[in-house]
N, C-alpha and C positions, 0 to 999 in steps of 0.2 A: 440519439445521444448528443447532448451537447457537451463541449470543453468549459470546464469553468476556467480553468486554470494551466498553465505549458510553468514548470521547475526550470529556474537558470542556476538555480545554485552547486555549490559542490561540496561542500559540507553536510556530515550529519547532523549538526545543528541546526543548518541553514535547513536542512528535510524536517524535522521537529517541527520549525517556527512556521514552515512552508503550508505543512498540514493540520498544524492547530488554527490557524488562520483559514484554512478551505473548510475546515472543518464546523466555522461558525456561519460558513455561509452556503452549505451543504447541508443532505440529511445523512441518517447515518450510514456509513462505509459500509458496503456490500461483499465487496470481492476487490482484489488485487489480479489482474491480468500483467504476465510477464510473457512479454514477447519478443522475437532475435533483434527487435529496434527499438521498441521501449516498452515502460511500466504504464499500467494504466490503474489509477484506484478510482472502482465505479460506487458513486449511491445508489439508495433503493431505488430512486428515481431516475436510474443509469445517466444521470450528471458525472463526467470523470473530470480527474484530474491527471493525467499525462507527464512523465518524469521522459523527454527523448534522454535516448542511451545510453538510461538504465534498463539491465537486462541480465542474462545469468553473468555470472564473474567479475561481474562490476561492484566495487566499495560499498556502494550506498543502499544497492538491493536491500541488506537486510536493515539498513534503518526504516525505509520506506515500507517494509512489512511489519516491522514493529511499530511507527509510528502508525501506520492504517489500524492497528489490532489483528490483523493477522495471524491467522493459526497455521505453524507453518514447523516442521524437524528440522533444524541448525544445522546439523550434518547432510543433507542434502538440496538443501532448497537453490543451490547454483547448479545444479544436473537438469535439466531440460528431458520431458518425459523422451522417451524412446517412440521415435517416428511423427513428435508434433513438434508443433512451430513455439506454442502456445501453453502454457501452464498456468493455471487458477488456483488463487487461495483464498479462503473463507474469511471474513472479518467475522468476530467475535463481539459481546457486548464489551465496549470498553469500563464502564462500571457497575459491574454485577447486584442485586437487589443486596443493601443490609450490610456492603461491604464496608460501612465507617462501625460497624457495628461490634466488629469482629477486632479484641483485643489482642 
């Protein structure tokens, strides 16, 4: 795996502009890895992009899961599975077939 990219920001906006930017020089977002030191969002071509010390109960978590596509329950996703280090979430298509289609 290589880093494309290490996040210095501290804003959810600054996370948005951070991964629409990685995002055009990337393929598409695979998984979210949150781990007790940081976030990792991998492509199919396991190129990540690294957020250090984002992790559960940190602010930005859940921008950095919404901006990857991330499928992910709002009510738990800062709880850390029971006996791991390490929690994965699925990225999703971010634009579904037909969607401008749809009134």
């Amino acid at each position: 795996m290589s880093v494309a990219g290490n996040f210095t920001g501290s804003t959810p906006e600054e996370v948005a502009a951070f991964l629409a930017d990685q995002r055009q020089r990337m393929k598409p977002f695979r998984r979210v890895i949150v781990a007790a030191e940081r976030t990792r969002v991998v492509d199919v071509n396991r190129n990540e992009v690294v957020f250090p010390g984002v992790t559960y109960g940190h602010a930005l978590l859940e921008s950095v899961l919404r901006c990857a596509g991330a499928s992910f329950d709002p009510t738990n996703f800062h709880t850390p599975p029971t006996g791991q280090t390490t929690r994965e979430f699925g990225c999703t298509a971010r634009y579904p077939w037909a969607h401008d289609r749809i009134l």
